[in-house]
Structures are given as C-alpha cells and as structure tokens.
RODO-2510 file (C-alpha; in nm, 4 decimals, decimal comma):
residues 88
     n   res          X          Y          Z
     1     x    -7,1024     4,2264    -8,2502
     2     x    -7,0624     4,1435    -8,5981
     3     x    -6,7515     4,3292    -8,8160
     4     x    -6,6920     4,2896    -9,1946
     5     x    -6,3063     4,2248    -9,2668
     6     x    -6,2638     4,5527    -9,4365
     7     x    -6,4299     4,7452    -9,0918
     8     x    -6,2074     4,5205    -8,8549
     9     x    -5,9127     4,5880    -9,0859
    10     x    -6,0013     4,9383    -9,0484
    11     x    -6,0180     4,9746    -8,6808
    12     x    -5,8567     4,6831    -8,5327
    13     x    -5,6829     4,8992    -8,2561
    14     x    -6,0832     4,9949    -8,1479
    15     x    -6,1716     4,6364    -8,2111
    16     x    -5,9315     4,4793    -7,9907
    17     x    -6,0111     4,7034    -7,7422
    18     x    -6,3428     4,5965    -7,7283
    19     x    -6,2936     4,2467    -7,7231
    20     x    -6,0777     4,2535    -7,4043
    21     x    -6,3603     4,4419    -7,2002
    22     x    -6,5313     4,1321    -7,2760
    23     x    -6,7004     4,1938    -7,6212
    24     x    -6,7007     3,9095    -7,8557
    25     x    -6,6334     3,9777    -8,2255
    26     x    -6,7474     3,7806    -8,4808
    27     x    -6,5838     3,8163    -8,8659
    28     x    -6,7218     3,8490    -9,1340
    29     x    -6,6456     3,7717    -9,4920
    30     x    -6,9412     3,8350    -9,7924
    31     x    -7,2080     3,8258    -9,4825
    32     x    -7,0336     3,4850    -9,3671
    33     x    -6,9278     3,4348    -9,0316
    34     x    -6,5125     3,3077    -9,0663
    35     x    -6,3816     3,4278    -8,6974
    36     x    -6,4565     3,5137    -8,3514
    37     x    -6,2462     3,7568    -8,1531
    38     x    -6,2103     3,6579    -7,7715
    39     x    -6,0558     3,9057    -7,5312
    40     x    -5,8610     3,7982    -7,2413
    41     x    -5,9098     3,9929    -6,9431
    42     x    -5,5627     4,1516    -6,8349
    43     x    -5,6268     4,0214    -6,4723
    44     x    -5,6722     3,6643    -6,5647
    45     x    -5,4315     3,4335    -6,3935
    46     x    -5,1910     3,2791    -6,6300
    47     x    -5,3495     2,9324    -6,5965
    48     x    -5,7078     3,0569    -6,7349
    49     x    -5,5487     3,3046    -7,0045
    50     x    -5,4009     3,0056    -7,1641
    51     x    -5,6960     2,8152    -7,1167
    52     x    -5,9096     3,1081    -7,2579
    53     x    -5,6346     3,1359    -7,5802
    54     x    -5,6872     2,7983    -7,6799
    55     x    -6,0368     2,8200    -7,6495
    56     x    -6,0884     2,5510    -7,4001
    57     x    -6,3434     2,8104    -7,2038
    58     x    -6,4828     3,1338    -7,2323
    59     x    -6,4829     3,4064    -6,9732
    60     x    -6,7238     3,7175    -6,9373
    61     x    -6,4904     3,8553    -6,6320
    62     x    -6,7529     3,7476    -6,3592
    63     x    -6,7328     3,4801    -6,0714
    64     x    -6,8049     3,0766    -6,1868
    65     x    -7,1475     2,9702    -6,1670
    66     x    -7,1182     2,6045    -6,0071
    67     x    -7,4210     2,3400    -5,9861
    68     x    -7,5130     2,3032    -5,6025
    69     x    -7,3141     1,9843    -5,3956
    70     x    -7,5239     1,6452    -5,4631
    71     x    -7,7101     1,5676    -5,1439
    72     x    -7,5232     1,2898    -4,9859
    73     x    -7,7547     1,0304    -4,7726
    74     x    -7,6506     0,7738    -4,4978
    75     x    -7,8070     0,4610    -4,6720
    76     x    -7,5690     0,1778    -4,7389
    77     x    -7,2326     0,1602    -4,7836
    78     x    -6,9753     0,3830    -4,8731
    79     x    -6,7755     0,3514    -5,2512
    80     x    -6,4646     0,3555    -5,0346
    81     x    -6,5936     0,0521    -4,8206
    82     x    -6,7475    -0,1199    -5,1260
    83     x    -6,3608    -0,1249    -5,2963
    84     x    -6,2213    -0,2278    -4,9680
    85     x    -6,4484    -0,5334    -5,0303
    86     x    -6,3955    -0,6336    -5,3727
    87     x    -6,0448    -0,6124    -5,3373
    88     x    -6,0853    -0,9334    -5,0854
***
C-alpha cells in the first residue's frame, strides 16, 4: 500500500495497525517513494524481531520456505577424510 505523508500523518494509529498484521507501507513524498513501514508480528521471538527491526529479513507471519537437503552420494571420499589427509 502506498500512503502520502500528509495521509500517514493523518492516520498513523490506523497505519501502524496495518503494518503489524503484516501490511507493508510504503511513503510517499510528491509521488516519491522515501519509506517503507514494516510491522513486527507481536508473537515474534525476540531474536527475529530484532532481526526484522534492522531490516536484516522480512517476515509475512508464515512458516520458512527452505530449499530441499542436497542429495548426498557414496562416491569418493569424504571432506572430513580429505582434511584428515592434507593435514599429514
């Protein structure tokens, strides 16, 4: 959702609000984007709502998406055995 200053100035109780049920806010200023608003999610651990603050991630409130597990295949030697052997 985009807001002009002057709207989010206007209703920034409403706007808040909307941000932390997972809304994101963008500001703007003469039709120019300047900010985004972010909600945190009140049950966020403390860990990911400082994570979220600084902007490090983003979080829509749903569970992690995560790439599937690389196959791993019998074939030669381990990394843990090839160390072992260059530190001989």
């Amino acid at each position: 959702m985009s807001v002009a200053v002057r709207e989010l100035k206007a209703s920034l109780s409403r706007m808040l609000s909307r941000a932390q049920h997972g809304e994101i806010i963008e500001v703007t200023s003469h039709n120019k984007p300047i900010a985004r608003i972010i909600g945190i999610p009140e049950h966020a651990e403390p860990g990911l709502r400082g994570l979220i603050a600084c902007g490090a991630v983003s979080w829509s409130g749903g569970k992690p998406r995560h790439e599937l597990p690389v196959a791993m295949t019998a074939r030669g030697a381990s990394v843990s055995q090839m160390v072992l052997e260059d530190r001989r």
